[in-house]
N, CA, C and O of each residue as an XYZ file, in Angstrom:
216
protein
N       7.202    -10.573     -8.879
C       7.781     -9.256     -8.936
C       6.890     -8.393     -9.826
O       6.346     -8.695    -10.888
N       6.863     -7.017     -9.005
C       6.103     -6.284    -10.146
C       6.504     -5.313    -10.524
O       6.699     -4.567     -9.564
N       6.892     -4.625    -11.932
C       7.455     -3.283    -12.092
C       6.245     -2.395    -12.560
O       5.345     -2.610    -13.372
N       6.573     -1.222    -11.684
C       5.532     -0.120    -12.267
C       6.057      1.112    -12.663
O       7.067      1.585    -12.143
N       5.561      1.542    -13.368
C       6.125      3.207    -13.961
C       5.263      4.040    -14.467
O       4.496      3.851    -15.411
N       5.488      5.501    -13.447
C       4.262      5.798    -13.471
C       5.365      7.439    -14.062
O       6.553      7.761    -14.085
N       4.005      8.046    -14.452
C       4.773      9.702    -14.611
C       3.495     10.627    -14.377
O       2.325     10.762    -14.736
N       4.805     11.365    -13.256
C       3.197     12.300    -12.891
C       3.498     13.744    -13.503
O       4.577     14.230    -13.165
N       3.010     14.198    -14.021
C       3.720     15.634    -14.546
C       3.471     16.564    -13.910
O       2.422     16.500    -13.269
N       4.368     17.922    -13.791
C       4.685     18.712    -12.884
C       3.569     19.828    -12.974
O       3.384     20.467    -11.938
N       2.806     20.141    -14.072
C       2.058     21.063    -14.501
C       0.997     20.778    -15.788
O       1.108     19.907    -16.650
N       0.294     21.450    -15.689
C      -1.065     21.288    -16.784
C      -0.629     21.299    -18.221
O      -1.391     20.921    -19.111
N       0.610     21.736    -18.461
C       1.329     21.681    -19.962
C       1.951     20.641    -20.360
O       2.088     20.309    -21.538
N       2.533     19.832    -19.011
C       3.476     19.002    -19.186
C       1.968     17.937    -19.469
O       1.889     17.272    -20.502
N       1.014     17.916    -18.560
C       0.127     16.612    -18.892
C      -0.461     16.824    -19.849
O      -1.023     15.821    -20.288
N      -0.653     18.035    -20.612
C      -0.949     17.705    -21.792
C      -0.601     17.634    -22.888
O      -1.326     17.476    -23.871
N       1.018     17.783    -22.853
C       1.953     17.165    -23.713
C       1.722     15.766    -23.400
O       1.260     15.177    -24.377
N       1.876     15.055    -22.418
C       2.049     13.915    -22.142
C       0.845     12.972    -22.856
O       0.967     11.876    -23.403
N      -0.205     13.690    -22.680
C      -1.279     12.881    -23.289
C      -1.597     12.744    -24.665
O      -2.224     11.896    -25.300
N      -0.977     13.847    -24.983
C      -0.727     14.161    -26.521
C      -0.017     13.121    -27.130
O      -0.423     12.346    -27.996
N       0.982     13.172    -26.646
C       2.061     12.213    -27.196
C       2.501     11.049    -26.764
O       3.644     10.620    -26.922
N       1.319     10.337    -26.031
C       1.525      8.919    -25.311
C       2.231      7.838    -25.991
O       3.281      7.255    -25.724
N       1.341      7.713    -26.988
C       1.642      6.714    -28.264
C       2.995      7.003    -28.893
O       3.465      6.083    -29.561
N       3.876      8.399    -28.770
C       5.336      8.228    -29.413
C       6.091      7.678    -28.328
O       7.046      6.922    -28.510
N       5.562      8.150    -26.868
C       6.802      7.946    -25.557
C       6.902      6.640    -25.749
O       7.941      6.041    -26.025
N       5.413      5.998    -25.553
C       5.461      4.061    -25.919
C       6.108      3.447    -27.143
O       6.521      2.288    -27.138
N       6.181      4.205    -28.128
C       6.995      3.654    -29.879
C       8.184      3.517    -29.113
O       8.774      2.437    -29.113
N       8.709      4.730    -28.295
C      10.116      5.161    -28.031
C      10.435      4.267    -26.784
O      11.484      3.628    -26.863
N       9.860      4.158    -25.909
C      11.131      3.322    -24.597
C      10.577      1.847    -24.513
O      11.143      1.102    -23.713
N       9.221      1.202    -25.474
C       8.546     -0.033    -25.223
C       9.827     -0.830    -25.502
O       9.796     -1.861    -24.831
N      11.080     -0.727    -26.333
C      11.984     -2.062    -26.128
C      12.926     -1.692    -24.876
O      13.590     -2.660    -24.501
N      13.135     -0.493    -24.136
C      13.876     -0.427    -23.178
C      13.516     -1.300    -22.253
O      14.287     -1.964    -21.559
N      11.596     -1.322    -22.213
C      10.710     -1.676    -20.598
C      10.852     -2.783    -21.161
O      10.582     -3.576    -20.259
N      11.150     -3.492    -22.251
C      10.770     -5.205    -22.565
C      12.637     -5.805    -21.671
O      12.884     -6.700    -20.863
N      13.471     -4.839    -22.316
C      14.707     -5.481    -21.863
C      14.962     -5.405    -20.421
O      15.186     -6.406    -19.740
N      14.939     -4.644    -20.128
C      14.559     -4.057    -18.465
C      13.800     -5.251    -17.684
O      14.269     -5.814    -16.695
N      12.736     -5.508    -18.192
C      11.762     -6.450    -17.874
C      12.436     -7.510    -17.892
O      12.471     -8.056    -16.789
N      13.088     -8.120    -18.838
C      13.841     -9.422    -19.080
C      14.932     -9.651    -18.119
O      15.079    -10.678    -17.456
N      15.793     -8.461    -18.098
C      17.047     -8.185    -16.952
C      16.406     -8.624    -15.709
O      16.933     -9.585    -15.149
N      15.103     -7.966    -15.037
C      14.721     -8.016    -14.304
C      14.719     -9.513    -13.612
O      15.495     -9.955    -12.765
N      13.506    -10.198    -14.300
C      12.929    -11.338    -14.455
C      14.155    -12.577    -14.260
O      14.050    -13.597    -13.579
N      15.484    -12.080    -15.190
C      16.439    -12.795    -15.092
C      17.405    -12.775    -13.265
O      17.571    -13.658    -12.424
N      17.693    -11.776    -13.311
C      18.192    -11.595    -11.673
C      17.244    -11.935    -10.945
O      17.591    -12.499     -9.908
N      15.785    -11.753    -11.156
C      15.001    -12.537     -9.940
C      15.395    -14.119     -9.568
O      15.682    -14.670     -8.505
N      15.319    -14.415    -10.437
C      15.425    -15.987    -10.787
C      16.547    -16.976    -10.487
O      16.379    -18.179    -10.288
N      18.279    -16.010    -10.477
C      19.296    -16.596    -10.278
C      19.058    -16.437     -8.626
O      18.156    -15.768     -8.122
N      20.075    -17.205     -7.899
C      20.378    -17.107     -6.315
C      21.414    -15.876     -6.213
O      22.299    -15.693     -7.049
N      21.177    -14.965     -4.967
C      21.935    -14.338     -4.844
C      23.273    -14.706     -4.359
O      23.218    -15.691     -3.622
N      24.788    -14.107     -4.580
C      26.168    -14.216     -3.674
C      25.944    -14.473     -2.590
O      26.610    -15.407     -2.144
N      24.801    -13.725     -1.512
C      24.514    -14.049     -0.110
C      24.374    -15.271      0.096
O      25.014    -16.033      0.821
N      23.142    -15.513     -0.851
C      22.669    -17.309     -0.457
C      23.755    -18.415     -0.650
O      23.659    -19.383      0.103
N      24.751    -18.404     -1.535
C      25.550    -19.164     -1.911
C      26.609    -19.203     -0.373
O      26.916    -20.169      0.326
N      26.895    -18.044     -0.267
C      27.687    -17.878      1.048
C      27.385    -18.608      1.976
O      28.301    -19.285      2.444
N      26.353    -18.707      2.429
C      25.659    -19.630      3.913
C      25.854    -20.895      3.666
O      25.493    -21.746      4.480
């Protein structure tokens, strides 16, 4: 499985806010994408209700 996340910004201000401030957006959501990631990783892994059904 692969997660990607991308941000495209709407205008020349927004990307250069964005580039500006890369390093706070990453301080700020890097434990969301770790838990996210984990959630993820975890539901990959169990069998789905479907499969059990058959």
């Amino acid at each position: 499985m692969t997660i990607r996340i991308s941000l495209i910004p709407s205008s020349w201000l927004y990307a250069l806010y964005v580039k500006a401030f890369k390093w706070a957006i990453r301080l700020i959501y890097d434990e969301q994408f770790k838990q996210f990631r984990i959630y993820t990783e975890a539901s990959a892994s169990k069998p789905s209700l479907a499969r059990e059904a058959e």
